[in-house]
SEZA-245473 format. One record per residue: residue in one letter; x, y, z of N, C-alpha, C in turn. Coordinates in Angstrom, 3 decimals. Atoms other than C-alpha are relative to their C-alpha. Example, Ala and Ser with C-alpha at 12.3 -4.5 7.8 and 13.67 -1.06 7.14 Angstrom:
2
 res     n.c1     n.c2     n.c3    ca.c1    ca.c2    ca.c3     c.c1     c.c2     c.c3
   A    0.890   -1.190    0.000   12.300   -4.500    7.800    0.900    1.200    0.000
   S   -0.820   -1.190   -0.060   13.670   -1.060    7.140   -0.770    1.090    0.730
// end
This chain:
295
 res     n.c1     n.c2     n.c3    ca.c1    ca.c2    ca.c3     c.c1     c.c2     c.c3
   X   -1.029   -0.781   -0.678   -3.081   20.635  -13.378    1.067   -0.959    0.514
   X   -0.911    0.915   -0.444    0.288   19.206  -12.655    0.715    0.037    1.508
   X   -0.663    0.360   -1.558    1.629   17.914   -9.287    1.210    1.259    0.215
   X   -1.520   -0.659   -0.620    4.375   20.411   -7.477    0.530   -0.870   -0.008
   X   -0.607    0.086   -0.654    7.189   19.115   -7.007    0.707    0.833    0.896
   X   -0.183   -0.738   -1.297    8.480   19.879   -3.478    1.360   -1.159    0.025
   X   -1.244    0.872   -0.404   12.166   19.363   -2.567    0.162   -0.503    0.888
   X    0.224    0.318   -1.167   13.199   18.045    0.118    0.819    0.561    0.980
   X   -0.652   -1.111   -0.691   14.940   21.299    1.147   -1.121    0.996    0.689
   X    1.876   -1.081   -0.562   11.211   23.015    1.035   -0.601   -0.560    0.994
   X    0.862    0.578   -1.248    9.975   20.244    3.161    0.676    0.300    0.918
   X   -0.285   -0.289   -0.613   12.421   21.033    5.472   -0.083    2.082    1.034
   X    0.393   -1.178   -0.704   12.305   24.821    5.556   -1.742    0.198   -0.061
   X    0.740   -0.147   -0.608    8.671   24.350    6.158   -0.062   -0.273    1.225
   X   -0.169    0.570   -1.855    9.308   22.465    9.456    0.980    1.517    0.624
   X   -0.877   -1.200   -0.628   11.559   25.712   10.432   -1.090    0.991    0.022
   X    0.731   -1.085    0.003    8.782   27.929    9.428   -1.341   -0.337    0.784
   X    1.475    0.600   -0.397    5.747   26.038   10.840   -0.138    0.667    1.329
   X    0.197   -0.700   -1.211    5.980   27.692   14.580   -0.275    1.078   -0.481
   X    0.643   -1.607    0.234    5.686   31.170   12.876   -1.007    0.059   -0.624
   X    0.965   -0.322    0.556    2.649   30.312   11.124   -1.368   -0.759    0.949
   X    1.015    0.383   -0.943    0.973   28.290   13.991    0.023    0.309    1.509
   X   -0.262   -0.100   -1.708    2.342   29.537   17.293    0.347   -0.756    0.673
   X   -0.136    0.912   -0.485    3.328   26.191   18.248    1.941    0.149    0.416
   X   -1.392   -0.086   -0.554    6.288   25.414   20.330    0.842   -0.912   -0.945
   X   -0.553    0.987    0.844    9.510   23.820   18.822   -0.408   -1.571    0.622
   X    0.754    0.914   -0.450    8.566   21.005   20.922   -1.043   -0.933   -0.689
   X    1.720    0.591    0.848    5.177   20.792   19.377    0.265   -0.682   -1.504
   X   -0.295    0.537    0.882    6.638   21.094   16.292    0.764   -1.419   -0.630
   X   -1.185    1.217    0.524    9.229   18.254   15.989   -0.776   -1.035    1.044
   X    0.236    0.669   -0.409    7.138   16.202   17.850   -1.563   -0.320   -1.502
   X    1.101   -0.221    0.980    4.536   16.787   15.124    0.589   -0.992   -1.322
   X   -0.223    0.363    1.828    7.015   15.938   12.021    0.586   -1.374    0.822
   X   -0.998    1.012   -0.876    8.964   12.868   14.267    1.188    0.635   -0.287
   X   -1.844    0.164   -0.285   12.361   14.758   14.399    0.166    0.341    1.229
   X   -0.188   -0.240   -1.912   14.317   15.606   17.545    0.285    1.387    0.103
   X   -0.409   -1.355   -0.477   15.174   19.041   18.933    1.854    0.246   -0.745
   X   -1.400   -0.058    0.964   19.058   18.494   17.685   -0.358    0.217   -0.948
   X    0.241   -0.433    1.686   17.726   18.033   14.094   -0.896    1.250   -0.697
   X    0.144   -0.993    0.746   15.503   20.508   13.811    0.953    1.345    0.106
   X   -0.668   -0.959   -0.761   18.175   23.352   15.844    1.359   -0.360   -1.356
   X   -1.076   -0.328    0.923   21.007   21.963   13.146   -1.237    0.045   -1.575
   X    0.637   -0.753    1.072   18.529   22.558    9.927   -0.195    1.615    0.203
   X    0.092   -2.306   -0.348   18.139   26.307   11.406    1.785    0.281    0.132
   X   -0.921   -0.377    0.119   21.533   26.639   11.710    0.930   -0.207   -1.453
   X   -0.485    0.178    1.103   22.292   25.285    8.547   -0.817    0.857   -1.275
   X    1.099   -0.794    0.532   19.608   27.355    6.736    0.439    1.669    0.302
   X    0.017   -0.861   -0.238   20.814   30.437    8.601    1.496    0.178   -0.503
   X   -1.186   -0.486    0.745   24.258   30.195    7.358   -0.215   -0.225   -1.720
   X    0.070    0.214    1.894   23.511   28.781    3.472   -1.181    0.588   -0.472
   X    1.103   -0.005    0.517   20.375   29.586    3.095   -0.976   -1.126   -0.480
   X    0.747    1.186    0.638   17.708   26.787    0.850    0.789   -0.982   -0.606
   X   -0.987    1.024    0.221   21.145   25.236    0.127    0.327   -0.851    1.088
   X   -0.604    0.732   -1.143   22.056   24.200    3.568   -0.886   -1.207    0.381
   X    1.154    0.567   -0.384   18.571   22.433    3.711   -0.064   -1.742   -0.618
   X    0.150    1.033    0.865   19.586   19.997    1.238    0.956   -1.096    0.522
   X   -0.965    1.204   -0.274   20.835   16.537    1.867    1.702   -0.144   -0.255
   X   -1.542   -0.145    0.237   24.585   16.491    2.580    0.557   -1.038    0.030
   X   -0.450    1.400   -0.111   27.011   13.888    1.664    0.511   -0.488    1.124
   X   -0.333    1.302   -1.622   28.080   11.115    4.518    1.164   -0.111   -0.794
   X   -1.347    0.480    0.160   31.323   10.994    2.693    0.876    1.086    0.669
   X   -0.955   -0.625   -0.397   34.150   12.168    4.534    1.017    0.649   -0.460
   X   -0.781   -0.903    1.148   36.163   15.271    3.953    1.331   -0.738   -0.614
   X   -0.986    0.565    0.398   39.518   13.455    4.109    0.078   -1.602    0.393
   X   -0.315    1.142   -0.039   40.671   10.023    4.207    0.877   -0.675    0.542
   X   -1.115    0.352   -0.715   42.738    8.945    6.806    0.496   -1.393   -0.296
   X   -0.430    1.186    0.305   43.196    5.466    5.372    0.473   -0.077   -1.098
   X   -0.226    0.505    1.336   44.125    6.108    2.029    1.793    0.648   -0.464
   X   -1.264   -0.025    0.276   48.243    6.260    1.372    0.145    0.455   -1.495
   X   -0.182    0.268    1.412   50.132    6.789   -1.463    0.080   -0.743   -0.932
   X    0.069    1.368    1.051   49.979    4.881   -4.739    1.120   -0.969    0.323
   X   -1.334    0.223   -0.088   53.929    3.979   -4.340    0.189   -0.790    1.145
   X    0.035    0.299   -1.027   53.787    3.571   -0.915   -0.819   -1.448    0.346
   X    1.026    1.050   -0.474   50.339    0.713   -0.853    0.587   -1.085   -1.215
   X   -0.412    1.080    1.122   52.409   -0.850   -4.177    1.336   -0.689    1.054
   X   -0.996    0.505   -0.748   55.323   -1.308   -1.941   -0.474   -1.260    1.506
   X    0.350    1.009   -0.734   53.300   -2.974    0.989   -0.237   -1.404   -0.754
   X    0.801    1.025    0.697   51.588   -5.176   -1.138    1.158   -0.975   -0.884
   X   -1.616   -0.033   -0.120   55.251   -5.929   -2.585    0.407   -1.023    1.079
   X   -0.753    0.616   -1.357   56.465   -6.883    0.971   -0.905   -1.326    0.118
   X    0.780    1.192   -0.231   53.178   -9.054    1.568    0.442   -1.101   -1.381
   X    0.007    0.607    1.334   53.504  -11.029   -1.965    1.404   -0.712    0.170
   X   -1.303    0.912    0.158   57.388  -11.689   -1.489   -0.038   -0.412    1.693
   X    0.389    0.971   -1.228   56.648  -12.805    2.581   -1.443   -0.125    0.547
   X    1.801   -0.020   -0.438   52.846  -14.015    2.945   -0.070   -0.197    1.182
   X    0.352   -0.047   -2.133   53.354  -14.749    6.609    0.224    0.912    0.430
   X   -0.010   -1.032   -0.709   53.961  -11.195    7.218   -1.293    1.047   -0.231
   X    1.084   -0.513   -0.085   51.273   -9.317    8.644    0.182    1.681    0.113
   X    0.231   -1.552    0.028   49.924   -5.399    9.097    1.544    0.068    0.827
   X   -1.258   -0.304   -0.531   52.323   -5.068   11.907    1.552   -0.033   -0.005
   X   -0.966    0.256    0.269   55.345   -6.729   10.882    0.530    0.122   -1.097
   X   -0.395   -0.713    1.667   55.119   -5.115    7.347    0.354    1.659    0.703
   X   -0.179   -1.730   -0.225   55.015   -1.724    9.408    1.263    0.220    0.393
   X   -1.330    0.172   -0.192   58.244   -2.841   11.175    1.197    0.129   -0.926
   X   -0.549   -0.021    0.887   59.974   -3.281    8.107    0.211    1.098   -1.099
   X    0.266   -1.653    0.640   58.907   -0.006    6.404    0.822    0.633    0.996
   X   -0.782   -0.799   -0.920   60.577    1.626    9.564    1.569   -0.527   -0.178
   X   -1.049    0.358    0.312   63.376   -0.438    8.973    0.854    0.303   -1.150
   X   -0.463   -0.793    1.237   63.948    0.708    5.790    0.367    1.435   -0.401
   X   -0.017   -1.719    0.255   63.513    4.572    6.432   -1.261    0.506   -0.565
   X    1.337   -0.397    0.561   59.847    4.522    5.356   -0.556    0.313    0.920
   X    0.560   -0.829   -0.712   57.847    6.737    7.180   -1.828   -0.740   -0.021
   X    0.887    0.994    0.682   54.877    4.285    7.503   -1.489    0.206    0.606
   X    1.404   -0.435   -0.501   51.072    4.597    8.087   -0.301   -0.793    0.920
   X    0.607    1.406   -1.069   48.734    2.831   10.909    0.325   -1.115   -0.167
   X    0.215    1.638    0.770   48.961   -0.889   11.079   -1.336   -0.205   -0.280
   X    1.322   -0.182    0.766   45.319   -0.299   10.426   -0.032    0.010   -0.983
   X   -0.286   -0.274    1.372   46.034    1.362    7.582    0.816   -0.884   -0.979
   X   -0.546    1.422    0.641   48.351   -1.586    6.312   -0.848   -0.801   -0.294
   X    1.076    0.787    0.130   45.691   -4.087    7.119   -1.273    0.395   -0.984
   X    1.006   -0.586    1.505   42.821   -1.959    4.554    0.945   -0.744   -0.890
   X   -0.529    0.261    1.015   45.585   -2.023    2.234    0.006   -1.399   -0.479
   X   -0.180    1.527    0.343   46.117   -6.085    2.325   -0.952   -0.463   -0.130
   X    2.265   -0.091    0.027   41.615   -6.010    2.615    0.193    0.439   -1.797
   X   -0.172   -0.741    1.076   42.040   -4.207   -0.310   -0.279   -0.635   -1.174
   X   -0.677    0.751    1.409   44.412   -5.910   -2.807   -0.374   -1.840    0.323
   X    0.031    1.573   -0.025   42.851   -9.700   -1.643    0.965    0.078    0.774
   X   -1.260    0.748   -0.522   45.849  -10.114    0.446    0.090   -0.377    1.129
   X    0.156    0.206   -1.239   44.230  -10.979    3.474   -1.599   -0.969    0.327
   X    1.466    0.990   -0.711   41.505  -14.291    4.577   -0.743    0.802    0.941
   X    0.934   -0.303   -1.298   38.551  -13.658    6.912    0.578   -0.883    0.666
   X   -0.521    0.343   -1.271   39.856  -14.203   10.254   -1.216   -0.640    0.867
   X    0.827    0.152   -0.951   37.916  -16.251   12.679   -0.133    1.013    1.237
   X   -0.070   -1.337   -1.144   36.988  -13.713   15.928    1.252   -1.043    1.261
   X   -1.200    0.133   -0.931   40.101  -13.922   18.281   -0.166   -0.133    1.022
   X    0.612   -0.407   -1.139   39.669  -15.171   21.596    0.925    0.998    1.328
   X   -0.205   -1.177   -0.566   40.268  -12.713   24.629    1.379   -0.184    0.326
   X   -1.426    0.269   -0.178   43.781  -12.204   25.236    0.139    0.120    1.798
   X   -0.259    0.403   -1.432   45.045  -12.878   28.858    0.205    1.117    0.727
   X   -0.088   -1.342   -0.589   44.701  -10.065   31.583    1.581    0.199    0.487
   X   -1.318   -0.114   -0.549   48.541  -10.829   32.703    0.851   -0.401   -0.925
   X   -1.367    0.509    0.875   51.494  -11.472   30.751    1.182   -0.634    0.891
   X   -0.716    1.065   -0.218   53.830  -14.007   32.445    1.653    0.332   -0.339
   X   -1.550   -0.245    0.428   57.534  -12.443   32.417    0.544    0.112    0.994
   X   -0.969   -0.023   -0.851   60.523  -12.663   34.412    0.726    1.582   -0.334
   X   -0.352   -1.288    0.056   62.190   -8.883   34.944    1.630   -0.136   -0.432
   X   -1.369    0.060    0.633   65.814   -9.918   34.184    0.202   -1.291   -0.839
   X   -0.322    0.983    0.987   67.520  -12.046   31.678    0.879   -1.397    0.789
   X   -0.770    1.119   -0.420   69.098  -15.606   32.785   -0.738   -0.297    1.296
   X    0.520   -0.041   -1.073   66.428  -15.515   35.575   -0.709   -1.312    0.288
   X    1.055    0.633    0.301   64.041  -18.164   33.996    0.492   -0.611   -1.352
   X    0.551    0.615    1.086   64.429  -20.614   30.826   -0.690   -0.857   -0.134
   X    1.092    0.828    0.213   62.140  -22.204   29.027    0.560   -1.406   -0.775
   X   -0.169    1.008    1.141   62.699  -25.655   27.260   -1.237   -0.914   -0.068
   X    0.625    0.457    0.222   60.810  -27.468   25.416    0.624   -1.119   -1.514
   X   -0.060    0.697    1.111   60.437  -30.097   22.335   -0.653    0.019   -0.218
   X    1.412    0.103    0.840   58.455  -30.253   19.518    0.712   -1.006   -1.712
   X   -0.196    1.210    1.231   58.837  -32.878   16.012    0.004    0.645   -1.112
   X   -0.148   -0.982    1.708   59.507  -31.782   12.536   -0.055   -1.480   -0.765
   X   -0.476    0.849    0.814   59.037  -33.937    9.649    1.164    0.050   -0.890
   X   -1.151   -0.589    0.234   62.021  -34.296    7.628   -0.267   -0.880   -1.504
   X    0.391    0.406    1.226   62.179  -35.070    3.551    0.100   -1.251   -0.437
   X   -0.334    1.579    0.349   63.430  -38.706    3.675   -0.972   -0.677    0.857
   X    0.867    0.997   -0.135   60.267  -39.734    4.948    0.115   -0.226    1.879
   X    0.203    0.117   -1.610   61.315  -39.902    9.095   -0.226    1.341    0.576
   X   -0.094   -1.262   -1.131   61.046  -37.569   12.068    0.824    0.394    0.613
   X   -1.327   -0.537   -1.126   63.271  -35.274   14.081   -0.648    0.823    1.123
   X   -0.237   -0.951   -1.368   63.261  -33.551   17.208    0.524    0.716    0.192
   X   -0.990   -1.355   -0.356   64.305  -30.329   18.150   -0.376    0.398    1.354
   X    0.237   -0.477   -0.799   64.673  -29.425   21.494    0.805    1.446    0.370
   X   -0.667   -1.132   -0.126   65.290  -25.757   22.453   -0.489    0.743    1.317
   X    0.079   -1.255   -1.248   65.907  -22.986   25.128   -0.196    1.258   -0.676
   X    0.208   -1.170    0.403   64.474  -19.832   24.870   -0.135    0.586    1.731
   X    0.015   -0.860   -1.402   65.118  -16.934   27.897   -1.070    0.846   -0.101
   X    1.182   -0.138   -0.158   62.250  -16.365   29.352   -0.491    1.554    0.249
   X    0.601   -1.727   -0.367   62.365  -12.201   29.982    0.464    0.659   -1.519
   X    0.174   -0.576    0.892   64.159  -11.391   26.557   -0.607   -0.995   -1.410
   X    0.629    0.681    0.896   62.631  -14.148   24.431    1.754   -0.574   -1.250
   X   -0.708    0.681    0.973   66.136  -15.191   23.204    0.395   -1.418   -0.344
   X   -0.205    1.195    0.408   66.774  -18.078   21.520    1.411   -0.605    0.313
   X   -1.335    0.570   -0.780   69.449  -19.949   23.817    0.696   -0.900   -0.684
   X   -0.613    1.154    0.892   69.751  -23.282   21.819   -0.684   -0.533   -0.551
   X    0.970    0.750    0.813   67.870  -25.379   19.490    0.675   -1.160   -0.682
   X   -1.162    1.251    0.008   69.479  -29.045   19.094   -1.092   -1.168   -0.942
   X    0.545    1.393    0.742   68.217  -32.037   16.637    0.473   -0.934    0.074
   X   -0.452    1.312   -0.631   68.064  -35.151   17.423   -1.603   -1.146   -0.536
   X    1.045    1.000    0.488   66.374  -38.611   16.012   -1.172   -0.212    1.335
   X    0.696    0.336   -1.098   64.428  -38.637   19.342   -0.194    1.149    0.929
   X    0.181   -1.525   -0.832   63.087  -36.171   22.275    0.565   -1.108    1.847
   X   -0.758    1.096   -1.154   65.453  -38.122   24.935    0.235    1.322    1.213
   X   -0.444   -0.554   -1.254   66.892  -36.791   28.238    1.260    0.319   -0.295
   X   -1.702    0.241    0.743   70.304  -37.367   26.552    0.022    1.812   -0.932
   X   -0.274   -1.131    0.206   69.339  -34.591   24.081   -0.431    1.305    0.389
   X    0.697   -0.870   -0.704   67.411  -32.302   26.428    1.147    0.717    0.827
   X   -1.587   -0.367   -0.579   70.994  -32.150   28.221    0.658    0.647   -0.382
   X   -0.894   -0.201    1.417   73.036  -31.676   25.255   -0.363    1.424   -0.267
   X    0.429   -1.593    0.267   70.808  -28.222   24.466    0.299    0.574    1.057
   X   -0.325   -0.968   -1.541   71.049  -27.018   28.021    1.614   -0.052    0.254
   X   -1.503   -0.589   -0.356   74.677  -27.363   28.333    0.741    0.824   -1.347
   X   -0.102   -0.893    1.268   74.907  -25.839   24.904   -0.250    1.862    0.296
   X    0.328   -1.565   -0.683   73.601  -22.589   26.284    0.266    0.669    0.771
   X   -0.235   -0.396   -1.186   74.513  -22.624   29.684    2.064   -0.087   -0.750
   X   -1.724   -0.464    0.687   78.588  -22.648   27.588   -0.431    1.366   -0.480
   X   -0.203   -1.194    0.238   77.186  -19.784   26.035    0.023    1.333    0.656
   X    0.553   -0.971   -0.800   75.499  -17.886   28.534   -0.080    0.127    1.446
   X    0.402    0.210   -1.458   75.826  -18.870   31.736   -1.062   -1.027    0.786
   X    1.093    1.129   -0.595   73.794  -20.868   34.188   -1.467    0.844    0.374
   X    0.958   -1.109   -0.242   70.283  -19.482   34.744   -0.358   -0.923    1.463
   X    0.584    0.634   -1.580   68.473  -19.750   38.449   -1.053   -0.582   -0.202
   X    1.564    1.041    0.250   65.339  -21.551   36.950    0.106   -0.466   -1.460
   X    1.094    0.349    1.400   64.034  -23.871   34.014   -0.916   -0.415    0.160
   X    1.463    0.336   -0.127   60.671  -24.199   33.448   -0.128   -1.121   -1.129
   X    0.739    0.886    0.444   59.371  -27.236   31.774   -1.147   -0.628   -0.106
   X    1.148    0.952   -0.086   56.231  -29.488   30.609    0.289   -1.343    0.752
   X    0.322    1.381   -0.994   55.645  -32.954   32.085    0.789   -1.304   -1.190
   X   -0.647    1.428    0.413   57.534  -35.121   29.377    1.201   -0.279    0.755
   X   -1.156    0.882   -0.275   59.868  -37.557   30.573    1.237    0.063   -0.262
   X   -0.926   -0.451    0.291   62.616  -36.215   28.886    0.462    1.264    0.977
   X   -0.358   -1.165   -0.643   62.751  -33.345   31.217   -0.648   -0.502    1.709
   X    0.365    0.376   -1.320   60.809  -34.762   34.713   -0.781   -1.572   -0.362
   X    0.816    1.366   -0.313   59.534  -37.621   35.793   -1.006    0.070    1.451
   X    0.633   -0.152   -0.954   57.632  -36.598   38.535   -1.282    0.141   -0.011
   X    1.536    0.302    0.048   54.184  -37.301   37.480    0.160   -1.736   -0.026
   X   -0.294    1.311    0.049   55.884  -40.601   37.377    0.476   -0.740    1.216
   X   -0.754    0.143   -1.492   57.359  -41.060   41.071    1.278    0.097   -0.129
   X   -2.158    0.263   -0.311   61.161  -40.613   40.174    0.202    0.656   -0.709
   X   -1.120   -1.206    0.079   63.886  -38.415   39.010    0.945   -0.615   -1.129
   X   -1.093    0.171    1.106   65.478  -38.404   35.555    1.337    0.609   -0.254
   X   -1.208   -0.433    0.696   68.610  -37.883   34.188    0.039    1.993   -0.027
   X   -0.062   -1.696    0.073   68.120  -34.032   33.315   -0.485    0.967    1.346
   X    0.267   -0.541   -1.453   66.087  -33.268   36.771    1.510   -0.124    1.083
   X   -1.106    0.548   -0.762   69.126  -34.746   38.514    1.344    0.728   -0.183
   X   -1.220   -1.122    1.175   71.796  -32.813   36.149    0.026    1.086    0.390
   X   -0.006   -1.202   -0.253   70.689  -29.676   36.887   -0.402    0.461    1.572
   X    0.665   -0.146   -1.653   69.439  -29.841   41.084    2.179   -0.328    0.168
   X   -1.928    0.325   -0.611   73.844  -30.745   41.141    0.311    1.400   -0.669
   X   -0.650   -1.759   -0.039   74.416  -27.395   39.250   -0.533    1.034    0.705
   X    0.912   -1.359   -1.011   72.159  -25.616   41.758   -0.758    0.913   -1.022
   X    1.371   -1.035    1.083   69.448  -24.610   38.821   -1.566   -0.525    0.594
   X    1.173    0.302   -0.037   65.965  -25.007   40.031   -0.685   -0.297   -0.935
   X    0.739    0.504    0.839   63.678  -27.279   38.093   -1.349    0.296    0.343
   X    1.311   -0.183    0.070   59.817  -26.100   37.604   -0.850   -0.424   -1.072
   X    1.002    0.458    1.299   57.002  -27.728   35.669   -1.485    0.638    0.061
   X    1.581   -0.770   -0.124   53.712  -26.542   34.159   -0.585   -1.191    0.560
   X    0.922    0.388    0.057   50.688  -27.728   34.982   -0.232   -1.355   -0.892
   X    0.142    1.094    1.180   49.739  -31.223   33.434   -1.800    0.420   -0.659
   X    1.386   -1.046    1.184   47.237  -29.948   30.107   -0.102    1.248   -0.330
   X   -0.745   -1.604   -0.331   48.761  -26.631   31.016    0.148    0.942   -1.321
   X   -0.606   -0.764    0.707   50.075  -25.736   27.926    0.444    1.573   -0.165
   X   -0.407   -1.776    0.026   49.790  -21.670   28.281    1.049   -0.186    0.889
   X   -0.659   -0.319   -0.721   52.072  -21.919   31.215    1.699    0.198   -1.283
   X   -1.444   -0.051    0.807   55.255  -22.679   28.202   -0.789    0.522   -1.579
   X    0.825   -0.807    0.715   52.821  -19.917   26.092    1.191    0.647   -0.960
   X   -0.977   -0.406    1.235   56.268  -18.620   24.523    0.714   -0.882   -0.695
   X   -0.927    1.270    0.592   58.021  -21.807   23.592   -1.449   -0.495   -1.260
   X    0.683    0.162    1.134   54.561  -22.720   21.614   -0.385    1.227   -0.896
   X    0.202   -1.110    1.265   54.421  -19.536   19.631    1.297    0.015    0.190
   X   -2.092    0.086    0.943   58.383  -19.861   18.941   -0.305   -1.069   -0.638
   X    0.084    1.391    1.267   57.260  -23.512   17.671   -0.645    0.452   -1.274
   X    0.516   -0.549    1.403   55.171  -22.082   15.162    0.485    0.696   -1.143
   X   -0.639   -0.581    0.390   57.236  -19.587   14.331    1.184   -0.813   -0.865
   X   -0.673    1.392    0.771   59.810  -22.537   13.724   -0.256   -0.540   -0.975
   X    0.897    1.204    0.861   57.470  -24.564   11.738   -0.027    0.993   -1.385
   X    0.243   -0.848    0.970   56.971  -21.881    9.446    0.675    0.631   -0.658
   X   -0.919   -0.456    0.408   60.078  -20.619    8.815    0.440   -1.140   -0.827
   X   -0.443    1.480    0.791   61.313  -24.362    8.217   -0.922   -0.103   -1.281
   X    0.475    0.632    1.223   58.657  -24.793    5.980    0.105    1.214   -1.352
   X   -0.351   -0.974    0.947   59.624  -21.540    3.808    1.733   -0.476   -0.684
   X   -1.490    0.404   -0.026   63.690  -22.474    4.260    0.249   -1.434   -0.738
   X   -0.547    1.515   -0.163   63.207  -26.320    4.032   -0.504   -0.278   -1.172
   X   -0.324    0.365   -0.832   62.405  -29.006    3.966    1.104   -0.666    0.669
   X   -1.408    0.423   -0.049   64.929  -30.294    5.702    0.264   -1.716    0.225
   X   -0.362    1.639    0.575   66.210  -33.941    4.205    0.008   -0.771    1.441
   X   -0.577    1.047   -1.178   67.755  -35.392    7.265    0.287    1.093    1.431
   X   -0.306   -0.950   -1.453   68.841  -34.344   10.933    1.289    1.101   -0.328
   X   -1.269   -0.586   -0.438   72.363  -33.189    9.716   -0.709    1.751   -0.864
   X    0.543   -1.574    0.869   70.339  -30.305    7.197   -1.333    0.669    0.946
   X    1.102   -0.422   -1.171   67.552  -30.001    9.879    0.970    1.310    0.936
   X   -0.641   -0.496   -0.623   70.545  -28.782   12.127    0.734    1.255   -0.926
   X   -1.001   -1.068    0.749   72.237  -26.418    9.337   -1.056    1.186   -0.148
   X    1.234   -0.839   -0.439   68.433  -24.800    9.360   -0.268    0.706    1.566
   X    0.349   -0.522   -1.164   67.911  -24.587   12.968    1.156    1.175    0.384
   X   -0.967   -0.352    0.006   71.759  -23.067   13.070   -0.255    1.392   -0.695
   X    0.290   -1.053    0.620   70.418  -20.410   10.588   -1.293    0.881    0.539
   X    1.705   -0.904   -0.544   66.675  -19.713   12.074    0.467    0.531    1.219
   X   -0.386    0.071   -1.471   68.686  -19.097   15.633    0.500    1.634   -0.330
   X   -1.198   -0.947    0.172   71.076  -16.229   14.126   -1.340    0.953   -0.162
   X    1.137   -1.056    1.042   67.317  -14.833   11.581   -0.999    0.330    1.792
   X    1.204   -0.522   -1.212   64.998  -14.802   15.428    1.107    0.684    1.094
   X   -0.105   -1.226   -1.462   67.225  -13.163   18.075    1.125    0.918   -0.690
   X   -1.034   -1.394   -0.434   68.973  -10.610   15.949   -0.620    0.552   -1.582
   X    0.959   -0.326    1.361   66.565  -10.372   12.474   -1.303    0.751    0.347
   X    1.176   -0.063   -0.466   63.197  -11.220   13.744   -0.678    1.297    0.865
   X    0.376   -0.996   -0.880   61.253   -7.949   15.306   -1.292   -1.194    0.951
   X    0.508    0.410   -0.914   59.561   -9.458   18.392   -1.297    0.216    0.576
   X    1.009   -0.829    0.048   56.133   -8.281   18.725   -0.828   -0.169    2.064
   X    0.165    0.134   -1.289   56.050   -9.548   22.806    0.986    1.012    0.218
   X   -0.588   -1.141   -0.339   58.935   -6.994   23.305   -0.155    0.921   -0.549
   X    0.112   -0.975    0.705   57.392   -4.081   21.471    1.197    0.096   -1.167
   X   -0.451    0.225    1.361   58.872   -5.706   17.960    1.900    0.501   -0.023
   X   -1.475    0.026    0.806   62.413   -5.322   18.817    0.852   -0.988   -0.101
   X   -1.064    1.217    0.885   65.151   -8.043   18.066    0.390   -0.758    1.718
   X   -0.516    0.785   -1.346   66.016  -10.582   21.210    1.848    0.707    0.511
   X   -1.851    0.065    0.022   69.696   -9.648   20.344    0.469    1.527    0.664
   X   -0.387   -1.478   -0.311   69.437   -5.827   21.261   -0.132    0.271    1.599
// end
């Protein structure tokens, strides 16, 4: 005699029927088969609307697909990523809006770039800072700083720049064979012609900008305490305190190295002259909810 098979819709509407043939509570029962009171209460409800259909294993795939775009639409991201690889979910979504494209999650971007390869495993990110560090008006606070570029004939340059510290605009950005006091000057009165004098700059601890981890008073501290600008420095090891001037360097670095490189100081400067105009009136800003320094 050959084996039944028993579905595993029958095994179920036996567990529904088993109290009417033993008197046992549901309790008893689902403590009997190991399920819980939820599972057996949705098999009776699913049984009482389908019948020996409802009993049967239902798919775990979801009705719709909130991640999945149009063909046109995920060819076009993928598009944007391919002709700029340093642009990410968010700053591809920016650009879709910019265009008049009506654009999905940046979630939904990010699948897409998962997707097509167009995106490394990320190391885990560490926690982002409970405060954000901004001045409420513009000309209130700048930042300067320097940072080194290599350049194609084999030496180094220096760029020192101002960036305003509440709209993140890019004040000045100056090259120079060296990170002197001379040209730390040179940028700040470059800006302060354009824009006015601001009531604070904030600075790190090089010598080009203080000397007061040193016992005395440079050239640029001295410069600006006669125009009545208050001089402030981070922390020495500090670095977050000038947290926007090193993510503008990067930003720098990366642009240069798409643009460049750049031969000498005088093409260094015809770059920096161009990246100044592309970040405070191109660039979407993603510290000011991605809009342009310039607006």
């Amino acid at each position: 005699m050959g084996l039944k098979v028993v579905t595993m819709a029958e095994m179920r509407l036996d567990v529904l029927t088993e109290r009417l043939r033993t008197g046992e509570t549901v309790a008893d029962v689902c403590r009997r088969y190991g399920i819980s009171r939820d599972t057996y209460y949705r098999y009776r409800r699913r049984y009482l609307a389908e019948g020996l259909a409802g009993l049967e294993d239902q798919s775990r795939r979801p009705g719709s697909s909130p991640g999945k775009i149009p063909a046109q639409l995920e060819l076009q991201v993928v598009e944007m990523r391919k002709d700029h690889p340093r642009w990410g979910a968010r700053r591809i979504r920016t650009e879709l809006i910019r265009v008049g494209v009506d654009p999905p999650a940046i979630s939904t971007i990010h699948q897409v770039l998962v997707r097509n390869g167009l995106v490394a495993p990320q190391p885990p990110r560490r926690p982002k800072a409970d405060q954000r560090f901004e001045r409420d008006i513009a000309n209130d606070l700048w930042q300067i700083d320097a940072t080194q570029i290599p350049l194609g004939d084999g030496t180094k340059g220096w760029v020192v720049d101002l960036i305003d510290d509440h709209s993140r605009y890019l004040l000045a950005a100056l090259a120079g064979p060296a990170a002197t006091g001379e040209l730390a000057w040179d940028a700040f009165e470059i800006a302060a012609s354009r824009y006015g004098l601001p009531r604070q700059v904030l600075s790190d601890n090089g010598l080009c900008f203080t000397g007061r981890l040193h016992g005395t008073e440079v050239m640029f501290e001295t410069s600006l305490d006669d125009l009545g600008v208050e001089m402030i420095n981070s922390a020495p090891y500090h670095p977050q305190t000038l947290g926007k001037l090193e993510r503008f360097h990067r930003t720098l670095k990366e642009w240069l190295a798409d643009e460049g490189p750049p031969w000498d100081l005088e093409h260094l400067q015809e770059l920096l002259d161009g990246f100044r105009f592309h970040y405070n009136r191109r660039r979407p800003h993603r510290g000011i909810g991605g809009a342009r320094s310039a607006t």
